[in-house]
C-alpha positions, 0 to 999 in steps of 0.5 A: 500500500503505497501513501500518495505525497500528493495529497498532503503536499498540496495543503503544506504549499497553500499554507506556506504560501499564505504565511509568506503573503502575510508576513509582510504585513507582520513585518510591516505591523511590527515595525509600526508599532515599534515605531509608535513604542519608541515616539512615546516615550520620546514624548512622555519626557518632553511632556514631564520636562515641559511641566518641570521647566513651567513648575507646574507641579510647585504651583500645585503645591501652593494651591494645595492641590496635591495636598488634597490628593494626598488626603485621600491617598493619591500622591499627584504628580502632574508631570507624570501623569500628563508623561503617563497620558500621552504615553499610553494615548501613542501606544494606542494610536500605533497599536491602531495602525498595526493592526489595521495593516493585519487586518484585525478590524474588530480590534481596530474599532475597539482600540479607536473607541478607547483613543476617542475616550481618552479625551474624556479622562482628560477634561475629567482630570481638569474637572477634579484640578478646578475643582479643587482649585475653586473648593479652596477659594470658596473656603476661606471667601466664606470663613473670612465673610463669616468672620467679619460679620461675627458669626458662629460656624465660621469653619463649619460653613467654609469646609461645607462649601468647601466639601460641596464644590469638591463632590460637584467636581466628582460628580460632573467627572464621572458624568464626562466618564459616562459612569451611571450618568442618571444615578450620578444626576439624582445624587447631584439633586439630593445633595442640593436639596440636603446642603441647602437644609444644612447650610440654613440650619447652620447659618440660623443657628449661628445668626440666632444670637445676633438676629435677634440683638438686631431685632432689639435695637430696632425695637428701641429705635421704634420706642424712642422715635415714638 
């Protein structure tokens, strides 16, 4: 019984010539996104040294942004996350043309629709850094305010105003994230309602003492005039 090669040479050929067509591409795919490798990281140290030359991350430690990260665990690093971002954002882009030259579109549309969310972390990002910002502010504004006019509950009202702007912030981040977007807008209505129950009971019973000397003076004017 004799074993015909031709039967298994034909199949070997058609494989071998499929993996010589496609090699080219591999080739070609592996060298773009080496490329691509190599762009980001190039750009990641100009992206930290660009932050370290305008000292943005001193300008940070003023307005104690990165001590407030720090509060909740999060040592910031603006540089390097700015590094990190653009790093990650190239890798992508070059992992998006190799394997568009491979033809693997499936993952070509997953990795674009992950490069076209990139812009929505960073604009979260900004959000949480104004917010931040705008939270400190407010909070010596309303401690210097309420202290002039010598009320009680200086420090209660300047942190509550404070703590208002800072979750505002997390919940319009997480909405520019897309995260549970109508659960997020329902917290965001009871949280207003619950801060102003708050805030009004706590600016009526810090103003009690001096509403109610005011109404006395006025009452003896009226009684004087009469």
């Amino acid at each position: 019984m004799s074993f015909d090669t031709n039967l298994l040479q034909g199949p070997l050929l058609e494989l071998w010539n499929t993996i010589v067509a496609f090699l080219p591409n591999v080739i070609g795919a592996v060298i773009v996104f080496l490329i691509g490798i190599l762009i980001a990281i190039v750009l990641r140290h100009v992206v930290v040294n660009m932050i370290a030359l305008l000292r943005i991350d001193e300008f940070a430690e003023k307005l104690d942004i990165r001590k407030q990260f720090e509060r909740i665990g999060i040592r910031l690093h603006i540089g390097s996350l700015l590094g990190w971002i653009v790093k990650w954002f190239f890798i992508i882009v070059a992992l998006i043309a190799a394997t568009d030259i491979l033809g693997w579109n499936e993952v070509t549309d997953y990795l674009k629709q992950v490069v076209l969310f990139i812009p929505n972390v960073i604009i979260a990002v900004i959000i949480l850094l104004a917010g931040i910002l705008l939270g400190n502010f407010v909070q010596n504004i309303v401690r210097s305010s309420v202290e002039a006019a010598q009320l009680a509950s200086a420090q209660f009202l300047s942190t509550l105003a404070k703590w208002s702007i800072l979750i505002f912030s997390f919940m319009a981040a997480l909405v520019q994230l897309q995260i549970a977007p109508d659960l997020i807008r329902t917290l965001f209505t009871g949280l207003v309602f619950m801060l102003a129950l708050a805030g009004g009971l706590a600016f009526g019973l810090g103003g009690k003492e001096h509403a109610s000397q005011f109404l006395s003076r006025l009452k003896k004017e009226i009684s004087s005039e009469k």
